[in-house]
C-alpha angles and dihedrals in degrees: 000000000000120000099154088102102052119113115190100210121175114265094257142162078269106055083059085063096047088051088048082057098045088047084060101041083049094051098047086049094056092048087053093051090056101043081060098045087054093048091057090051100049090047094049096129096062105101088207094051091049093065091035085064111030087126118076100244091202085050091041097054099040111130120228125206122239127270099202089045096051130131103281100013123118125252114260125257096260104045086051087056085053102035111107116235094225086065104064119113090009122103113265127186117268116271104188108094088218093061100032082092092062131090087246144108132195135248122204123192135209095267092047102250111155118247133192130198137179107243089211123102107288114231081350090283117079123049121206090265095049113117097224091056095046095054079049100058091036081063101040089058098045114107089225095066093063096046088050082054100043086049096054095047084049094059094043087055086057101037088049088057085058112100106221098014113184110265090225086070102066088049091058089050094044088058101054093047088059104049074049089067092033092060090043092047086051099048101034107021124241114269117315094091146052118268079020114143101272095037085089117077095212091064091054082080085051096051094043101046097046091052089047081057097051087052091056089053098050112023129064113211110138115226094030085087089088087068076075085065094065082072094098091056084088089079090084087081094077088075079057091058115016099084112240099031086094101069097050098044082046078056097048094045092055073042099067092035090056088049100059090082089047094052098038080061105044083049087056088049100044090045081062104052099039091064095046091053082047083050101057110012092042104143085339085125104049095068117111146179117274131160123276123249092239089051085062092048110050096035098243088138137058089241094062133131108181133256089306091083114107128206096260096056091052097055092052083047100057096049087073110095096229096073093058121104116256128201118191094335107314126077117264123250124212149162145213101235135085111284106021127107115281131221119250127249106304095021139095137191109255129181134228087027116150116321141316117278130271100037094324086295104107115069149098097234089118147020093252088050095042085049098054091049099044077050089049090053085053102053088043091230119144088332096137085068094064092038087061098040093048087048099047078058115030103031135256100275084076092082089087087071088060106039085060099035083049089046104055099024098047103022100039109013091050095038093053090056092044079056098044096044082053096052101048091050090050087055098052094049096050086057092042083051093049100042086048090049094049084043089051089042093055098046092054081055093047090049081053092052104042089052094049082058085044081062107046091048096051090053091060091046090053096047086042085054102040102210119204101250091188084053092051115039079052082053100047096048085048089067103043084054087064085057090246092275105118128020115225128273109244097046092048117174113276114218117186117190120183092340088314112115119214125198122207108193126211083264096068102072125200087231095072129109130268123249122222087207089066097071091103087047092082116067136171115292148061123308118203131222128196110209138147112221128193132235121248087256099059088229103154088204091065089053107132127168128215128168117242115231112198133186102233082225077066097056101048089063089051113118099309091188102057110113101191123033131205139188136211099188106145120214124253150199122288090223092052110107120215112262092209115196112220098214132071130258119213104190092173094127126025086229091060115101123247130221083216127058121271115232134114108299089055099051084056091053099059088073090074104057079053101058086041091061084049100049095041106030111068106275096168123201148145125214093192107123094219088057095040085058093054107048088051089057094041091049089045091066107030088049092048118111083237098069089042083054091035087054105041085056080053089049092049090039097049084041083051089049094044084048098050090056105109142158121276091018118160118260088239078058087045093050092049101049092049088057090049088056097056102043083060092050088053101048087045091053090048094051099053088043091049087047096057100046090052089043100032114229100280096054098047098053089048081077112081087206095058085048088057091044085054102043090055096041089056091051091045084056101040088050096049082053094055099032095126104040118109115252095016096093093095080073084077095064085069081071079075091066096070097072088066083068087073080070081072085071101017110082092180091056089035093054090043098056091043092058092047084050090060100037092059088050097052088037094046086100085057099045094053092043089050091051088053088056089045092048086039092052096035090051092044094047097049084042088053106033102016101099087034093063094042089052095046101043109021107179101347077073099166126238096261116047165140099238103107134358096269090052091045101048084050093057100048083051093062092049091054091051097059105273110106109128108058080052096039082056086064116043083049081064101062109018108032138229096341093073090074096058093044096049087040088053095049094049091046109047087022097046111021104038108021099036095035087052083052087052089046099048088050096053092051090049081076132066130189105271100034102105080042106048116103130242124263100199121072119274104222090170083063097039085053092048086050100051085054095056097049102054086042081054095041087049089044096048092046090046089059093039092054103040089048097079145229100275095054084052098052086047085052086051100064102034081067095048087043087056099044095053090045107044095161101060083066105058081034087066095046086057102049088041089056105101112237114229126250112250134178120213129228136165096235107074131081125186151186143221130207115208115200117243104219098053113107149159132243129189129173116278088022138096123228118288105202108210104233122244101258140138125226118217110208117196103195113183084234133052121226123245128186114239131201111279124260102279088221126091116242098235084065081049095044086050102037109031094178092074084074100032109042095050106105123242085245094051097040095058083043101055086049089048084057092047107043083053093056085047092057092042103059094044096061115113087227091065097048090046083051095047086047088053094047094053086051095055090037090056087049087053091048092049099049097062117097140149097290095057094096084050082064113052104180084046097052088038090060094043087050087052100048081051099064090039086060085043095056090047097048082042092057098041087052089052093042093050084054089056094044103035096022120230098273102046081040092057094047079068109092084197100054089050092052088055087045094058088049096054089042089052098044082043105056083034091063090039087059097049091045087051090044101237097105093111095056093116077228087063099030093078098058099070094054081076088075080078083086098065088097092059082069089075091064095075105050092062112075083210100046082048083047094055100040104049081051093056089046092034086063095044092098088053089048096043089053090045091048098053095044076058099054087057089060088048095050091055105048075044092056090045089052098046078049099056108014101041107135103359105101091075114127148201112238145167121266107251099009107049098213124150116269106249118244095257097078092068097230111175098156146018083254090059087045098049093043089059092039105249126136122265103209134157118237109248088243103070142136091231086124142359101265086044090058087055094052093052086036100055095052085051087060098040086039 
């Protein structure tokens, strides 16, 4: 983009004029388009003006605004170079050509963020040039002003999670948002304009929300209070502000417009199936078991009245509650049909009896109801709960209506929004990428243009200077004679830090050592470097000098690694004066752009940035030989592969020692474990002090991986200093961190927290978006259903509510997490109907989108040969392992060779010297060894040999005879056809060669012919189909049987039948593969073995049940593993093979991914045993084992005991480790 031409000019009278002139250009410019636009159609029959035209000259011409000029963007790199400093924060004219025709003027802040403004009269009242609305807009662009909003907005967030916050508050907070608007209506206008306060869709929520506010004040409507809750919906400000936020809120909102189609057809689904639930389940869980009319009668219940009671009466009984079975506290719902639960003796199902169950919330009665079931199968929450209740009442048969509901609603509906979330976010961020790599690339072009401007600059300033060239060119030579190693002393480096000037004299070297005590010497600010540096055509004439000004942020990412520094600077004259350029160099990368040219003297001076960051941040080294001695040795143990072996073993073994802590140990387990703890803490420790002094500090800090050592070493000894100090325990839980450092040695576990890291880099926008919906939601919820939940329940508050803002955030978690509907129960209860929207609107916007866009962002973190890829860095826990194997090889080879004796090595002796005189028995032997192949002849084939033409002989006394290049043609009686291979293994053949010798010529073409018909056989399209047939009806046979077969004998007679037929099938196919395959090449086969150990399996089963011993429980269980017989039909379809040898070919991956799991788990299972052993013990009945209620004041097991109740632990705990995995595994399957 051009910006040569751009001119900032101050808004004035006059600029109004200048708009009134572009209006008009642009006017006549649009009137011309159209004239010719006009031209092209009337002439539409002419063929040449067609294609003259082709393009749509109105289309064509249309201006565009800027991009990079647009409304919050921030001016580009080389405007900023030109922009004048007296200009910032006052109104300019507009300098984007799209926007010169409009009544408007810029703004531009001191961090060069864009503004636009209407030039008309703001509220009717102040004009661009009035006082009052330029202070206003002075304010509105300062960055002040949006922290002090953002802060506010902030505090009113905090102030709304209180419970009984002051009303005055809300007073205080009202009034600054509405000198808020009042300062953005001054300065922009309301709403007439363009740029005015409501054209922009973020201060809608002001407006609303302050009037909202204002309704509250000063009208008294009850429940319209709660308007003041939409408050906190302001913190959605912060993803106009926050960089970054916008991209993933742009995401979202593609998200939810993908997802029109989505929901437009899940709605479509779940309408379906929600009639078709109305249609059969409608009422059918409300029937109940009440007593019978006969049982009144005849007195065979305690509700009975004698033989008086007519049937009315016992209709208009029956509908009271108390006479309804109950079964462990709930009444019991049945049905009428086979296979649902049947009422006991004296009762009898009735319907329309009482309410729906689950507070009334969970039925079919109606389409809404239907609807939010259908929408509860879907979302897999509590829905075993209703398939048991439909079936109990409905039948068995039923299951059918949620495996499919399940199928298409869970599998594919919430899949398909998981895909189109993905996609839509994928999008955004290819344009966001896009967009990022055009703004770099621009810049780039700016910095060149802005140091083409440098340079230009700096050649007026020289020929202002004129500088003797004779002088200085003497000079110059002067100073390469002294090799460039010292300046001279009377011009000495002048360095200025912060306004302080420095001087380094000729008799500070660069050479000299560093000093650890200078680290304080380098502060903050630019330090400024006179040099002279030549053009890239030596001409002396073209010398020119300019002085370098670097950020010390700059120098201390200068070439780390560099050991000796040098220095080209060249002397000048006393009378010079310094040209300082006003802008930084970062000279980090040699591909970075400089402000400053790049040429010769440049490149020597970046050796001394070098040697400054050596000199002033923290080098450290000691040039005492002694030291020097000892850091060698000690950097010749702690970097051997040895101590990287030696300390992964401590890091198992102190894991191993976390892992054996329980509840209840003995004190000699807990001594032991203690001093563990501190030997590890000692060699740790060791380890991190011997690192440093081999490394020297510097070095070592520069490993992320040392950082993290010492990070953990200084919190293990922290945390031994304040062992015994109340409410530092949780220092223990940072134990857990040292088995990360496994990562060190273990790649799989390296490469996955590196990509978490990642992850939770490039996910940190989400993050922070999704905790604004959970505070939104949380603070909404306790505002609604708050007081509801405090006058229902009083002090029984259940577990999950609205009561207070904790409470509230926790519950929204769980929502979010996949659990709505049991809360959602509740706060129905006790607010109404608008609990259902709220919870609906959570799940939806929390779990489907949010989460789902989470699960989306990881997976593409990965990419298919990240858990494969191998290391670039060396392995010295492999190199260690190595170097243990081979001198355990090398003692094992010298053992042997010594305990041999001296006659086999002298018989090895001369078999070598035998081979070696004798060459050509060797190769004899290979040929004869080589098997011949077995070949049919036939009288129908001819073939040909090529023989290769550079092939010859040479024998002593001749000369070389070349073979020519020919082909012979051979004509046998009898074609040759391959035949299937021997079918036994070579080494039977090597042992016992009569296998392969006695068998008869006859026999022998026989037993081929058998075989190449079994072969045939085998391989026919009509057998497969038939085998395929036969594991289908195998896998029927297997399915009908239940636990009432043996009720039926005929029926289980014929079932046992149709087994041994299958087994005799799958018997004979295995026997005919082994003819055709032979057993070897049939057993290189995963799948063959697979269908051999079925055969085996259904074969010893029916032996068992011929013998009668079928029914031994050892034996029993044998013939479950029929049950594989299905597994046969996976390897007849090329796409089910396909599927399968991927999923198997994934399980090492896996493997490697799960255990990396189980050590997360082991840690979060250690922290739990630290801080959980031994209190989830509980008071409960006796018998029942039902918790004691609240009202028998129960505090201890002393108090529980002592009132004869039982003291148990739950079956979930964190007694023990194992313990913790099994809790923690239900956490994550929740």
């Amino acid at each position: 983009m051009d910006y040569s031409s751009i001119v900032f000019r101050e808004f004035t009278h006059e600029s109004l004029q200048r708009i009134e002139c572009y209006r008009q250009e642009e006017a006549e410019r649009i009137t011309s388009e159209r004239s010719e636009e006009t031209l092209c159609k009337n002439n539409i029959n002419d063929h040449h003006l067609i294609n003259k035209s082709s393009k749509d000259p109105a289309n064509a011409s249309k201006r565009k605004p800027n991009k990079e000029l647009a409304t919050g963007e921030t001016l580009p790199l080389i405007l900023q170079y030109k922009f004048p400093p007296k200009l910032i924060g006052k109104p300019i004219e507009e300098i984007d050509q799209y926007y010169r025709v409009e009544y408007g003027f810029m703004v531009i802040s001191a961090n060069n963020t864009i503004y636009r403004f209407s030039s008309t009269r703001a509220c009717y009242l102040f004009s661009p040039f009035n006082c009052f609305r330029r202070i206003a807009i002075r304010i509105l662009t300062h960055s002040l002003f949006l922290t002090l909003v953002m802060i506010t907005i902030l505090t009113n967030c905090v102030f709304m999670t209180l419970k009984n916050a002051p009303e005055v508050n809300e007073y205080i907070f009202t009034a600054i948002y509405t000198v808020e608007a009042l300062i953005k209506c001054v300065a922009r206008g309301f709403i007439l304009e363009k740029h005015t306060f409501l054209r922009d869709p973020w201060n809608w929520l002001d407006f609303i929300v302050i009037v909202l506010a204002y309704i509250t004040f000063f009208v008294h409507l009850g429940n319209v209070a709660v308007l003041r809750t939409f408050r906190v919906l302001r913190a959605l400000k912060t993803v106009a502000i926050v960089p970054g936020l916008k991209t993933i809120v742009n995401a979202l909102i593609q998200s939810f417009i993908a997802l029109r189609d989505v929901s437009v057809l899940s709605t479509f689904i779940l309408s379906i199936f929600a009639l078709v639930g109305l249609q059969l389940y409608m009422g059918t869980l409300r029937q109940k078991c009440v007593p019978s009319y006969d049982s009144f009668v005849n007195n065979t219940n305690s509700y009975s009245e004698g033989f008086n009671m007519s049937f009315e009466s016992y209709l208009t009984k029956i509908d009271n509650e108390i006479y309804w079975y109950k079964e462990n506290g709930d009444y019991l719902l049945c049905g009428n049909a086979s296979g649902t639960v049947r009422c006991p003796a004296g009762y009898i199902c009735w319907k329309d009896r009482g309410m729906n169950p689950n507070f009334g919330y969970t039925s079919f009665d109606n389409y809404g109801w239907a609807m939010l079931s259908c929408f509860r199968l879907m979302t897999q929450d509590y829905w075993e709960n209703l398939y048991q209740l439909v079936l109990s009442t409905a039948g068995r048969y039923h299951a059918v209506f949620f495996v499919v509901v399940i199928f298409f609603g869970s599998f594919y509906l919430v899949n398909l929004i998981l895909a189109t979330v993905s996609m839509s976010y994928l999008k955004e961020q290819i344009l966001v990428e896009a967009e990022n790599k055009e703004r770099e690339r621009r810049r780039k072009d700016d910095e060149l243009e802005i140091q083409k401007e440098e340079e230009g600059k700096v050649l007026e300033a020289h020929a202002l200077l004129h500088v003797d060239n004779e002088q200085y060119v003497e000079n110059r030579r002067s100073f390469e004679d002294s090799n460039h190693t010292n300046l001279h002393p009377d011009f000495p480096i002048e360095l200025e830090q912060n306004g302080k000037k420095k001087k380094l004299s000729h008799k500070q070297s660069f050479q000299a050592s560093p000093s650890p005590f200078q680290c304080d010497k380098l502060i903050a600010g630019a330090t400024t470097i006179p040099f002279f540096r030549e053009t890239q055509n030596n001409s002396t004439d073209e010398d020119r000098k300019s002085e370098l000004v670097v950020s010390c942020s700059d120098l201390a990412d200068l070439g780390q690694n560099d050991n000796r520094l040098t220095i080209t600077l060249y002397q000048a004259e006393p009378h010079v004066q310094h040209v300082q350029t006003t802008e930084i160099l970062s000279a980090q990368e040699s591909n970075r752009t400089s402000f400053l040219p790049k040429n010769t003297a440049a490149t020597n001076t970046s050796g001394v940035f070098i040697r400054l960051v050596r000199i002033y941040c923290c080098e450290w080294s000691c040039k005492l030989a002694i030291f020097q001695k000892i850091q060698a040795a000690v950097a010749f143990i702690v970097l051997d592969a040895f101590m990287d072996l030696f300390i992964t073993i401590c890091i198992i073994l102190n894991t191993l020692f976390l892992a054996l802590d329980h509840h209840g140990q003995s004190e000699t387990m807990t001594l032991i474990l203690t001093t563990g703890n501190y030997v590890f803490t000692a060699v740790f420790a060791v380890e991190a002090t011997l690192k440093i002094i081999a490394l020297t500090p510097s070095k070592y800090l520069k490993n992320g991986w040392n950082v993290f050592d010492l990070l953990i070493v200084t919190v293990s000894l922290i945390e031994l200093c304040f062992a015994h100090v109340k409410g530092l325990s949780v220092l223990r839980s940072f134990r857990l961190l040292r088995i990360f450092k496994l990562a060190k040695s273990w790649s799989t576990l390296n490469r996955l927290i590196s990509i978490v890291g990642k992850s939770i880099g490039a996910l940190a926008n989400l993050t922070l978006v999704l905790i604004i919906i959970i505070f939104i939601f949380a603070v909404v919820g306790m505002q609604l259903f708050g007081q509801k939940y405090g006058e229902n329940f009083g002090k029984d508050m259940p577990r999950w509510n609205f009561f207070d803002f904790f409470h509230s955030f926790m519950i929204v978690f769980r929502v979010l997490c996949g659990e709505w509907i049991e809360s959602m129960w509740v706060c129905l209860e006790c607010a109404g109907w608008p609990c259902v929207p709220f919870f609906l609107l959570t799940f939806f916007l929390g779990n489907l989108v949010i989460l789902n866009l989470f699960l989306a962002l990881l997976l593409a973190s990965f990419d298919s040969n990240v858990l494969t890829e191998k290391e670039d860095e060396d392995d010295k826990i492999g190199e260690a392992i190595d170097r243990i194997q081979r001198f355990f090889h090398l003692l094992i080879e010298n053992l042997v060779y010594f305990f041999r004796g001296k006659k086999q090595r002298q018989k090895d002796a001369d078999v070598e010297n035998k081979n070696n005189e004798n060459p050509l028995s060797t190769a004899e032997e290979l040929v004869n060894n080589i098997p011949s192949a077995n070949f049919n002849q036939s009288e129908d084939i001819n073939f040909a040999v090529p023989l290769i033409h550079d092939l010859s002989t040479t024998h002593e006394g001749t000369e070389e005879q070349p073979i020519h290049d020919e082909t012979i043609e051979f004509h046998p009686t009898q074609s040759i056809l391959y035949t299937p291979p021997s079918c036994c293994p070579k080494m039977i053949l090597k042992h016992f060669c009569c296998c392969a010798k006695c068998i008869p010529q006859g026999i022998h073409e026989r037993w081929t012919t058998i075989r190449r018909h079994s072969f045939s056989l085998v391989e026919h399209r009509y057998f497969e189909w038939f085998i395929i047939v036969s594991i289908v009806g195998s896998s029927i046979t297997l399915a009908l049987e239940d636990v009432h077969t043996r009720q039926q004998p005929t029926f289980s007679e014929v079932l046992e039948i149709f087994d041994k037929i299958f087994t005799i099938i799958f018997t004979l196919e295995l026997i005919l593969k082994w003819f055709a395959y032979g057993i070897k090449n049939y057993f290189t086969d995963g799948w063959n073995i697979l269908d051999f150990v079925i055969v085996v399996v259904s074969v010893l089963g029916t032996g068992l049940h011929l013998f009668g011993v079928a029914d031994i429980p050892a034996f029993k269980s044998m013939r479950t593993l029929r049950a594989l017989r299905p597994l046969k039909a996976l390897s007849k379809f090329a796409g089910i093979r396909i599927v399968v040898n991927a999923l198997f070919g994934a399980i090492p991956s896996i493997s490697n991914v799960l255990l990396v799991c189980l050590v997360f788990w082991l840690i979060f299972s250690i922290m739990g045993v630290q801080l959980f052993a031994g209190k989830f013990y509980k008071c409960v009945y006796v018998g029942t084992h039902d918790r004691v209620a609240a009202s028998e004041n129960v505090t201890n097991k002393t108090d529980c005991l002592n009132k004869n109740f039982t003291w148990e632990n739950s079956r979930l705990n964190f007694d023990n480790v194992l313990n913790g995995y099994l809790a923690l595994f239900q956490i994550v399957s929740y």
